[in-house]
C-alpha positions in Angstrom: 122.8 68.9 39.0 121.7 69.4 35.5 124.5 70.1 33.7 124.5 71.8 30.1 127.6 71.8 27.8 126.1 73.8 25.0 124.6 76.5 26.5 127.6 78.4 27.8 128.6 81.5 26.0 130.4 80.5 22.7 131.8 84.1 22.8 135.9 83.2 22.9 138.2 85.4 24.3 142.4 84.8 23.8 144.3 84.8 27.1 147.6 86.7 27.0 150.4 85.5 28.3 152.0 82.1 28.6 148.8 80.1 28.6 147.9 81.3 24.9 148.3 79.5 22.2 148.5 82.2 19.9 152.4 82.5 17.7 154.1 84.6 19.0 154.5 88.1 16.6 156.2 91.3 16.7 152.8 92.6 16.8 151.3 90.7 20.1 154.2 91.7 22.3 153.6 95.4 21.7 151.4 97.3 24.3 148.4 98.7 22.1 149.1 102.6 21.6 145.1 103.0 22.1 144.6 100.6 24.8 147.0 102.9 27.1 145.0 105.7 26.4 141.8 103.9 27.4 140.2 104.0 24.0 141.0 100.4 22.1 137.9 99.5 20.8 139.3 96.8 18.1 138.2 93.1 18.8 140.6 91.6 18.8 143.2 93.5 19.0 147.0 92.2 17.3 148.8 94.3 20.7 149.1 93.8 24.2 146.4 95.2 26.5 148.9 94.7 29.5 152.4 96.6 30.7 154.6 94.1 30.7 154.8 90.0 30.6 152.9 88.3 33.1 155.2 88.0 36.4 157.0 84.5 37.3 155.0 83.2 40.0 155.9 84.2 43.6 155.7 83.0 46.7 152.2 83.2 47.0 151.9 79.9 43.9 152.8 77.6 46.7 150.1 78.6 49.4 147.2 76.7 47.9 146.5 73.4 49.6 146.9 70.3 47.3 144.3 67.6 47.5 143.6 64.0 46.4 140.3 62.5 45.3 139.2 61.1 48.3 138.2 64.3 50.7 139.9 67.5 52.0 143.1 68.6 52.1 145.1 68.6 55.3 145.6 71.8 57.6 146.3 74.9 56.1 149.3 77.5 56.9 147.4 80.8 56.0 150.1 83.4 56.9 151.1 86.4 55.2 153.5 89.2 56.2 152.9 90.9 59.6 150.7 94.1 59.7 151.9 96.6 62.1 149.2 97.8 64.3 151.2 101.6 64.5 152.0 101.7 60.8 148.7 103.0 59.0 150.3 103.8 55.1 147.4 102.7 53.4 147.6 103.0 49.6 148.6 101.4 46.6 150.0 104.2 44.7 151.9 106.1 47.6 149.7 106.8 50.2 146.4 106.4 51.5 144.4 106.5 47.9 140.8 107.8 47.7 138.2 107.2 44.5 137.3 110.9 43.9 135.3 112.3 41.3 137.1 112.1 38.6 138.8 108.8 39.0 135.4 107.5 38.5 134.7 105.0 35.3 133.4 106.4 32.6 129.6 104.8 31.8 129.9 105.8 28.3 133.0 104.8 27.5 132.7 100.8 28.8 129.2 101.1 26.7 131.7 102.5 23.3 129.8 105.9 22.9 131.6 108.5 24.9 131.6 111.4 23.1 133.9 113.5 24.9 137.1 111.5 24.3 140.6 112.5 25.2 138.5 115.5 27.3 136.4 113.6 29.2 136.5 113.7 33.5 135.9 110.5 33.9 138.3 107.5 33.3 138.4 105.8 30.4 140.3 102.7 31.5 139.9 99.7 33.9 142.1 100.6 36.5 143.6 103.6 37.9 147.7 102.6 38.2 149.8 99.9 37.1 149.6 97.2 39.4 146.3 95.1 37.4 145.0 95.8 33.6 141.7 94.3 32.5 142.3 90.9 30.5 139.0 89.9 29.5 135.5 90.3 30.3 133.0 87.1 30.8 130.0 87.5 29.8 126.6 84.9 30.4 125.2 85.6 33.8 122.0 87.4 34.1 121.6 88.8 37.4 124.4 89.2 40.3 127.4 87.2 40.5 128.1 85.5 44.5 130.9 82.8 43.9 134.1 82.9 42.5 136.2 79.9 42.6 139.3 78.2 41.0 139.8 74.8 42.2 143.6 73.8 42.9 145.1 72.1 39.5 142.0 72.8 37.6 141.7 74.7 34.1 138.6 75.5 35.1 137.1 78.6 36.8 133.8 78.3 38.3 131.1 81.5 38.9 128.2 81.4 40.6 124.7 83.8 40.7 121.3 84.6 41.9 120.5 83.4 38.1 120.1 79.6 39.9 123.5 79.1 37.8 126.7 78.0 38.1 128.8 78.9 34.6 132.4 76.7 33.7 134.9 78.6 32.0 138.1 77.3 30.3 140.9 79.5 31.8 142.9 79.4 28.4 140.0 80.9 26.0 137.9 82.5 28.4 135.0 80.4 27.2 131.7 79.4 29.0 132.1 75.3 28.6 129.3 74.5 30.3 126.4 75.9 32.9 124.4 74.0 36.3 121.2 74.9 36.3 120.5 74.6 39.9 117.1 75.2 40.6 117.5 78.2 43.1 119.5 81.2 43.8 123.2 80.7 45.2 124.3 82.6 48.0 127.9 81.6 48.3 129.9 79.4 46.4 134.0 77.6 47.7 136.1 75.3 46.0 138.1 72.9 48.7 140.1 70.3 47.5 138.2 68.7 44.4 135.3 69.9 45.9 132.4 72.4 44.8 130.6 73.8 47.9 127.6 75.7 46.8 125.1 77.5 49.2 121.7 77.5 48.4 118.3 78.2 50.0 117.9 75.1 52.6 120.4 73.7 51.0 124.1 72.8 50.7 125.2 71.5 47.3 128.4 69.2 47.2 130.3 68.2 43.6 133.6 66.5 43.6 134.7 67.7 40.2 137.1 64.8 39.5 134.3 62.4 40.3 131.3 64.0 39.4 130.0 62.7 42.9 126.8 65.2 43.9 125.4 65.4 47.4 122.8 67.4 49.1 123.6 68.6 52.4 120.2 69.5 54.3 119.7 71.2 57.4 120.4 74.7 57.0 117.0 76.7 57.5 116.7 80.2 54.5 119.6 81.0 52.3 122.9 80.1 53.0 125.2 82.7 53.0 128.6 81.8 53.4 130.4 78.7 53.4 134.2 77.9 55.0 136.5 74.5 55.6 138.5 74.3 58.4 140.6 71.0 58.7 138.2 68.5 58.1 134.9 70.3 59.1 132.7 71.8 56.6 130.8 75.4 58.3 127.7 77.1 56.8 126.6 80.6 58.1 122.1 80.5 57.1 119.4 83.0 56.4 118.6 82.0 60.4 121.9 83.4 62.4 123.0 79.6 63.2 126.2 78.2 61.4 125.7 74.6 60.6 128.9 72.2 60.9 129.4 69.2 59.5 132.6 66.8 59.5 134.1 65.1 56.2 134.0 61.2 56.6 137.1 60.1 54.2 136.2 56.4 54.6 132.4 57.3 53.0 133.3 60.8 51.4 130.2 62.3 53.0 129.7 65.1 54.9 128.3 63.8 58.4 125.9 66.8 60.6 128.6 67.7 63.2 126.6 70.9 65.3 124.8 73.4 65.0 126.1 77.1 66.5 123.9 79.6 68.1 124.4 83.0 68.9 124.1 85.4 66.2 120.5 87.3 65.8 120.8 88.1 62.0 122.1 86.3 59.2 126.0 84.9 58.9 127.0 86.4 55.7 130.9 85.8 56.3 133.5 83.1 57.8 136.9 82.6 58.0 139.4 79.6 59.8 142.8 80.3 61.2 144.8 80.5 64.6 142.4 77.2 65.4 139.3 80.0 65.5 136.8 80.3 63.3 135.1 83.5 63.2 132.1 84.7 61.9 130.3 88.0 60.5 126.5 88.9 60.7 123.9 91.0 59.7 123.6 91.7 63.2 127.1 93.9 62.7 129.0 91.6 64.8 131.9 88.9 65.0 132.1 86.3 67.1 135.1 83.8 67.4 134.9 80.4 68.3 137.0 77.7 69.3 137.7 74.6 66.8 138.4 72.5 70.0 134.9 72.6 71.8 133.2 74.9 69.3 132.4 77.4 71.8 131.9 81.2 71.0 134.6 82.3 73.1 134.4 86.5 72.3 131.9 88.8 70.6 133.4 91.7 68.6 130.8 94.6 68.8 133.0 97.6 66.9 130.7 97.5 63.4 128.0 99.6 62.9 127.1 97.6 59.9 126.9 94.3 58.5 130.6 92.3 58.6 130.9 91.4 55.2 134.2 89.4 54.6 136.9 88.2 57.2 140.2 87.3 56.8 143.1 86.3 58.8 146.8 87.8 58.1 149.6 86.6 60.5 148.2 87.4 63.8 145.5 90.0 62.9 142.4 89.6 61.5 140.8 91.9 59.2 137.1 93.0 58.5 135.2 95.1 56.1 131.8 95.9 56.8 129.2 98.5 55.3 130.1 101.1 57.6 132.6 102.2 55.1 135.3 100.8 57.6 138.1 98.0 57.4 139.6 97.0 60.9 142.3 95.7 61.9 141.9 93.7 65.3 145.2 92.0 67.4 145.2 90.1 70.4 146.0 91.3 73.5 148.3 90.3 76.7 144.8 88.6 78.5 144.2 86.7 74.2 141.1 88.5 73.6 140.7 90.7 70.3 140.8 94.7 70.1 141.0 97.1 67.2 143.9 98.2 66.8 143.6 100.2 63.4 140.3 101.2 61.0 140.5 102.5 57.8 137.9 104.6 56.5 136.5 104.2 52.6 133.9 106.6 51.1 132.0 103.3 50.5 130.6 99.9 52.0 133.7 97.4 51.7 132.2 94.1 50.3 134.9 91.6 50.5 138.5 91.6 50.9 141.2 89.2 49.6 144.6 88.7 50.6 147.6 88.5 48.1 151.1 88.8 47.5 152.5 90.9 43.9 154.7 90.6 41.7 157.4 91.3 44.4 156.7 89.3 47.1 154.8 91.7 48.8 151.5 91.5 50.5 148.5 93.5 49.3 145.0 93.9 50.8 142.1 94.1 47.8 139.0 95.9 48.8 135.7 95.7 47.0 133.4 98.7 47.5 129.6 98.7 46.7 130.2 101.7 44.5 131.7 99.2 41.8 135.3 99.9 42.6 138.5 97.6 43.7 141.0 99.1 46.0 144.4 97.9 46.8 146.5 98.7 49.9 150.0 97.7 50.5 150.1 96.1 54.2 152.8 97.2 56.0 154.9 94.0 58.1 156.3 94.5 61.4 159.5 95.2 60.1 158.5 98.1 57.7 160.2 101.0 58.6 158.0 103.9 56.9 159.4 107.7 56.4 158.0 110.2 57.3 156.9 113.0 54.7 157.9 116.4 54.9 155.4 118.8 54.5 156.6 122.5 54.3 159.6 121.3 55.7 158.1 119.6 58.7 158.6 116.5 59.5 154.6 114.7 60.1 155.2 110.7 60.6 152.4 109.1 60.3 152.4 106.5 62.9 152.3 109.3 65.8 149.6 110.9 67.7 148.9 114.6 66.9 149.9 116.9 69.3 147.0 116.6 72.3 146.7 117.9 75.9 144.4 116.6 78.4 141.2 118.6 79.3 139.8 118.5 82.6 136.4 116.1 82.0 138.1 112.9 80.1 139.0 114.4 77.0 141.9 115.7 75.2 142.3 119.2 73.2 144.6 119.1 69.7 146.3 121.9 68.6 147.1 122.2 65.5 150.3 124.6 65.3 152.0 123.3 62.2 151.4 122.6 58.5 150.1 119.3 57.5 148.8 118.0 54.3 145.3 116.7 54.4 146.5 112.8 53.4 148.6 112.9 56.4 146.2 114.6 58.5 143.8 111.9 57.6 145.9 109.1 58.8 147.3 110.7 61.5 144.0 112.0 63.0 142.7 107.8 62.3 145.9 106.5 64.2 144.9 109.4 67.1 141.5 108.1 67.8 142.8 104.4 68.4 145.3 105.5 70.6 142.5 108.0 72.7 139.8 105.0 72.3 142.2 102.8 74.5 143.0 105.2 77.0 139.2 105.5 77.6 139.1 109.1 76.4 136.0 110.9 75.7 135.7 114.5 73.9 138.2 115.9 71.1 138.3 119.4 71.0 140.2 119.8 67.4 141.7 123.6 67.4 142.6 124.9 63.8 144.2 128.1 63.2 142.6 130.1 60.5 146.0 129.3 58.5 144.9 125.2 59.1 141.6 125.8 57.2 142.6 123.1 54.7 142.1 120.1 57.4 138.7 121.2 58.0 137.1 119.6 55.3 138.9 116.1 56.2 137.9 116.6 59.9 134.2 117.2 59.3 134.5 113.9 56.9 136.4 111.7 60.1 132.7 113.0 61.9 134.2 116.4 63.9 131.5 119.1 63.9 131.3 123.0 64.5 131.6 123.8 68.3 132.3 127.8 67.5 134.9 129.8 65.8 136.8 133.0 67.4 138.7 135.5 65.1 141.8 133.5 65.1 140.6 129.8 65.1 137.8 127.4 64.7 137.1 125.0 67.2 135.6 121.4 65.6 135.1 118.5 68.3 134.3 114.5 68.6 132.7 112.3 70.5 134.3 108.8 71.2 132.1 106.4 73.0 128.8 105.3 71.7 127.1 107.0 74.7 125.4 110.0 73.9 127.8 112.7 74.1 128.4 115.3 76.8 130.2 117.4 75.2 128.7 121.3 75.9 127.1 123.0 73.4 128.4 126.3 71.6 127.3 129.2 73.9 123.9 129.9 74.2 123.6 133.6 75.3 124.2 137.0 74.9 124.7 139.1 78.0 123.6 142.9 77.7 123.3 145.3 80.0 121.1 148.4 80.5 122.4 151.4 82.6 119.8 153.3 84.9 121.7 156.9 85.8 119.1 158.8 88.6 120.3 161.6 90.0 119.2 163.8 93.2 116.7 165.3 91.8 114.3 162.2 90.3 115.4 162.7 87.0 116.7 159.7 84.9 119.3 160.2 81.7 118.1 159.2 78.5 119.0 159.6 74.9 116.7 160.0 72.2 117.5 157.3 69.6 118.0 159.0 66.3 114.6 158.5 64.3 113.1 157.0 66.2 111.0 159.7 68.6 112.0 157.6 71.6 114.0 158.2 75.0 116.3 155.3 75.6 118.6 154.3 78.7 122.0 153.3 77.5 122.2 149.7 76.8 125.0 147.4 74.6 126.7 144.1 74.9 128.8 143.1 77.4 132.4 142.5 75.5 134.7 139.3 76.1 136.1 139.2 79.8 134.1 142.6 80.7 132.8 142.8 84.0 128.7 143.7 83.7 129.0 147.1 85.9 132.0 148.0 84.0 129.9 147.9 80.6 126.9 149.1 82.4 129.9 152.2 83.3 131.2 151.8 79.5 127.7 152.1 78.1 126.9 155.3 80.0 129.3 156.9 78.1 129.3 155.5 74.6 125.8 155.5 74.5 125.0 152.7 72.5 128.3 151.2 71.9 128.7 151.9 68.7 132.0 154.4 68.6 133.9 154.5 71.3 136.4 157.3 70.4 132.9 159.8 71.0 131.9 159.8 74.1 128.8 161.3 76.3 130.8 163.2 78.7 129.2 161.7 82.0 131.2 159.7 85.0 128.9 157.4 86.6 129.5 154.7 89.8 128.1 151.8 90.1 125.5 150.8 92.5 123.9 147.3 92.0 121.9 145.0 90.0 118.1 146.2 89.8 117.0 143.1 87.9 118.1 140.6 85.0 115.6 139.0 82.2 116.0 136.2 80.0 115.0 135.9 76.5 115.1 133.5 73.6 116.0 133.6 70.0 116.8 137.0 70.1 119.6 137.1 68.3 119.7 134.3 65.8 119.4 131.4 67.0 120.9 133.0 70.6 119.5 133.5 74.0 119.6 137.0 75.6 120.3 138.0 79.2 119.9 141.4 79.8 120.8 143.2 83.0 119.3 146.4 84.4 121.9 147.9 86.4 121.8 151.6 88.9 124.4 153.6 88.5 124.9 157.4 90.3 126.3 160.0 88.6 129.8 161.6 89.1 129.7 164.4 86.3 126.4 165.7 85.0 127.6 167.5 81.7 126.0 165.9 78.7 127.2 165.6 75.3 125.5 163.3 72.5 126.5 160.5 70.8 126.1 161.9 67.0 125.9 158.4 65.1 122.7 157.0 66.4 121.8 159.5 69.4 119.2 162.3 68.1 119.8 163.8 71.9 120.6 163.3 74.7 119.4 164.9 78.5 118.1 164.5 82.1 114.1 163.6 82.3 112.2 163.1 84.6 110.7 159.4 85.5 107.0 160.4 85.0 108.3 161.8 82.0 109.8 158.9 80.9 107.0 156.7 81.9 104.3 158.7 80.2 105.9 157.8 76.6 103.5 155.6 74.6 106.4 152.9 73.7 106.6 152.3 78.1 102.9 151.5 78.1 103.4 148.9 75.2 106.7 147.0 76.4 106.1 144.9 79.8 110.1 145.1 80.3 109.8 149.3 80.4 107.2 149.0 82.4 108.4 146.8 85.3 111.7 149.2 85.4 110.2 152.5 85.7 108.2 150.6 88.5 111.6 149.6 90.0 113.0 152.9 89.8 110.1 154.4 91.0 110.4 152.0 94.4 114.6 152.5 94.5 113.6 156.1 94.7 111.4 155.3 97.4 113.9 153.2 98.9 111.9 150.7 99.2 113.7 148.2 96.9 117.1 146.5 97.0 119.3 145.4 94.2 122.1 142.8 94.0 125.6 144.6 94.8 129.1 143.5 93.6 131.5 141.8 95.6 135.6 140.4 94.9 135.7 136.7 94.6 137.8 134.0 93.9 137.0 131.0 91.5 136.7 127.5 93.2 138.4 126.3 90.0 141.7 128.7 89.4 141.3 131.6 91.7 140.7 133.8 89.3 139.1 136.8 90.6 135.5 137.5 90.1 132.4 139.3 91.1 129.8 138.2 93.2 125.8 139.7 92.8 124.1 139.6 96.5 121.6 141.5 98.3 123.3 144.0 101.1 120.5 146.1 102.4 122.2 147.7 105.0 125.3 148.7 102.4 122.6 150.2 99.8 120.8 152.3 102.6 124.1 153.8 103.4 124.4 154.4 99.4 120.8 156.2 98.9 121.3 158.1 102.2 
């Protein structure tokens, strides 16, 4: 490695806290006024950019594994808190905490020009709560940063980049002490023991930092992505989908080939050791887990629809992030194989994700998103006992399953009878679809009362979509398995009806429709739960439908079904079905409809068939000739009969072809 010692960054920066070596003043253990409000620009500033004194170091100081010169350190114990698989209070600052709009950085304000101030949407600080404050900013690397490490008992923090660099900064001052130029662009960069693992195109790079030893590890075919120690083997996930292995040899302090793992399609961009598996995240948006005793892939995680960027292991569960905007949590079950068990959802890809314990003892998850952002999640243990928040004075806890039924297909219908915030919604609704996913349900019909219109939003964001709506409700619903969904479409058709009144002497009723200068038969919609002959009955004497409290004063009796036609996009996006039914009159006294009927009165069917808009509409047309043949008798309708559904026994009415019982009708 070529290593240069003058052409770091000279740019110094004072560390606050304990490791400075600046007096102590009244001044430097003030919190700066302007610094709270997010608008210090002084460099450097005589007050604190911080809340409070750095914390005394907690449990998590003695976690790191200690090493000597000569190779790796022994086996690691990398456990944390429990998570609960059924507690899902995601959140940092009380609750499951979302980047919106406004919580975004402001551009102009990091860049010292924003001219809005005190009034502008966007923040103008580092962080959004209380739990980190920016201490310093390093400056020297030119394109994007992929290595972070901090070797154990070293004052020396080491970055790496696509720049071909690797940059040494002094943890006290903040300054760039040195820089690698290493020839080609690093994909990953560790620090295990006193050792520097660097991944490189083709290449692994090995410093021992107390030695200055340098070794070239070969083998590896494209970039290498990702880089993880586990006991005394060294794994590399490549460009290729193969993760290289190789095994430390104290007595030479090389790095001897070891195997070579096959199985992923795409590129291993992530890998973790613990529980004596290693497991492994691709471009191919898989995980696979492999035994350290044989090296065999021994399960294949398939629940990412994106690549599996970072893995990490926490007590028993392992967690992933991935740029489906998802972080899952996966448990082992009663047979040892791995299921999901909770996912969170982030409006962003999740890039990495790092383990840690506060100030308190108590573990937090931190999330990078590709949107520039960090997000930090208290992880609930096993022994958390969370409270449930009372919205309008009910009681929601989060860990439970909304309220569902089961349908009769697979699926289950929610309805949603009583307030809920949107937050608790959320989590709720997430913790649902785990517990419906592994009882192998399929459809979610989501039911929200007009007075539930705030989830809607949330729901359509969780992937819900508009089935139909009814004055009372709207009716979203969800499709679990990746199969293509079989879930029924919103309804499709409108039924209408047209009523054909002859009487004994050949003559058909018809009313004139107002402006038009055309003879209609009474036609309209058939309503919810109507039977067709009783609109066909209704329509007779409304007319056209359109007020009911005026009536044409003429009883009619239903007869049969003449015909039925079917057309498309007739009515929006809707099909129609429109049935011509024969009715006989009872009462023969007419009296128009005023609103839309010009008149109204018996004609004749030549009559009616000699107007000019019959000759120009196919549908006219063919019913005239129908009537003209029922007349005749020689045609048949379909007449009703009582049923009983297979399904309920609900009754119903049957359409079927009795010629005898319409002979006897005519007659």
């Amino acid at each position: 490695m070529d290593l240069d010692m003058n052409g770091g960054n000279k740019r110094v920066f004072q560390r606050l806290g304990g490791g400075s070596n600046r007096p102590t003043t009244d001044s430097n253990q003030k919190v700066c006024f302007h610094w709270r409000a997010g608008r210090c620009n002084r460099y450097p500033c005589p007050y604190l950019h911080r809340e409070l004194p750095g914390p005394a170091p907690g449990p998590s100081s003695t976690n790191k594994r200690v090493a000597d010169e000569s190779g790796f350190a022994g086996p690691s114990h990398r456990r944390g808190p429990g998570f609960s698989g059924t507690a899902n209070n995601w959140g940092r600052f009380g609750g499951n905490r979302t980047v919106t709009k406004t919580e975004k950085l402001c551009k102009f304000w990091v860049d010292g020009n924003c001219p809005y101030g005190d009034k502008c949407r966007y923040l103008h600080c580092w962080s959004n709560g209380d739990s980190f404050s920016l201490l310093t900013q390093l400056d020297g690397h030119q394109k994007v940063i992929t290595g972070i490490a901090l070797p154990s008992g070293s004052d020396k923090l080491y970055t790496a980049s696509k720049d071909e660099t690797v940059r040494i900064w002094d943890c006290a001052s903040g300054q760039c002490t040195g820089v690698l130029n290493l020839g080609g662009e690093v994909g990953c960069m560790i620090s295990e023991g006193p050792w520097l693992l660097v991944g490189m195109p083709n290449l692994v790079k090995a410093w021992n930092i107390q030695n200055n030893v340098d070794l070239s590890l070969t083998g590896p075919v494209g970039q290498v992505y990702s880089l993880v120690v586990g006991t005394d083997l060294l794994f590399a996930g490549t460009q290729d989908g193969s993760i290289l292995v190789w095994k430390y040899n104290s007595t030479t302090s090389c790095f001897d080939p070891a195997a070579s793992l096959m199985g992923h399609t795409l590129a291993v961009v992530s890998l973790y050791v613990g529980a004596n598996r290693l497991y492994s995240g691709a471009m191919d948006n898989s995980i696979k887990v492999w035994s350290l005793d044989n090296l065999q892939c021994i399960q294949t995680l398939t629940e990412h629809t994106s690549v599996v960027m970072s893995l990490i292991c926490w007590d028993q569960f392992l967690l992933s992030c991935s740029l489906d905007n998802t972080v899952k949590i996966w448990a082992a079950t009663e047979g040892g194989n791995l299921e999901v068990t909770y996912t969170h959802k982030e409006e962003y890809g999740v890039l990495a994700l790092c383990g840690v314990h506060d100030a308190e003892a108590k573990p937090v998850l931190l999330c990078s998103c590709n949107d520039n952002s960090l997000h930090l999640y208290d992880l609930p243990s096993m022994s958390d006992e969370q409270e449930a928040p009372l919205i309008n004075g009910v009681e929601h806890k989060i860990c439970e399953v909304l309220p569902f039924v089961d349908d009769d297909y697979g699926g289950v219908i929610v309805e949603m009878k009583t307030p809920m915030d949107t937050k608790s919604f959320v989590a709720a609704l997430r913790y649902s679809f785990e517990h419906w996913r592994s009882q192998g349900k399929k459809g979610v019909w989501l039911n929200l009362p007009l007075s539930h219109v705030n989830l809607v939003e949330p729901a359509v964001k969780e992937g819900f979509r508009y089935h139909h709506a009814e004055p009372t409700y709207l009716m979203l619903v969800y499709w679990i398995p990746k199969a293509e969904s079989t879930i029924p479409l919103n309804a499709s058709h409108r039924v209408r009806v047209g009523a054909v009144v002859l009487n004994h002497n050949k003559e058909e009723k018809y009313g004139k429709l107002r402006g038009s200068g055309n003879w209609k038969i009474p036609t309209g919609v058939v309503d919810e739960g109507e039977e067709i002959f009783a609109a066909a009955i209704r329509e007779v004497k409304e007319e056209t439908g359109v007020r009911r409290s005026i009536y044409l004063y003429i009883d009619t009796e239903f007869l049969e079904i003449l015909a039925f036609c079917q057309t498309h996009e007739s009515f929006f996006a809707k099909s129609d079905l429109f049935f011509v039914c024969l009715l006989r009159p009872t009462s023969f006294d007419i009296q128009k409809q005023d609103l839309e009927i010009e008149a109204a009165q018996w004609m004749r069917l030549e009559d009616s068939a000699s107007q000019p808009i019959t000759h120009k509409n196919e549908l006219f047309k063919a019913i005239h000739r129908i009537c003209s043949m029922k007349m005749e008798n020689s045609y048949s309708g379909f007449s009703s009969q009582h049923i009983t559904t297979f399904f309920d026994d609900k009754l119903g009415y049957l359409y079927l072809n009795k010629q005898e019982d319409m002979k006897k009708h005519i007659s």
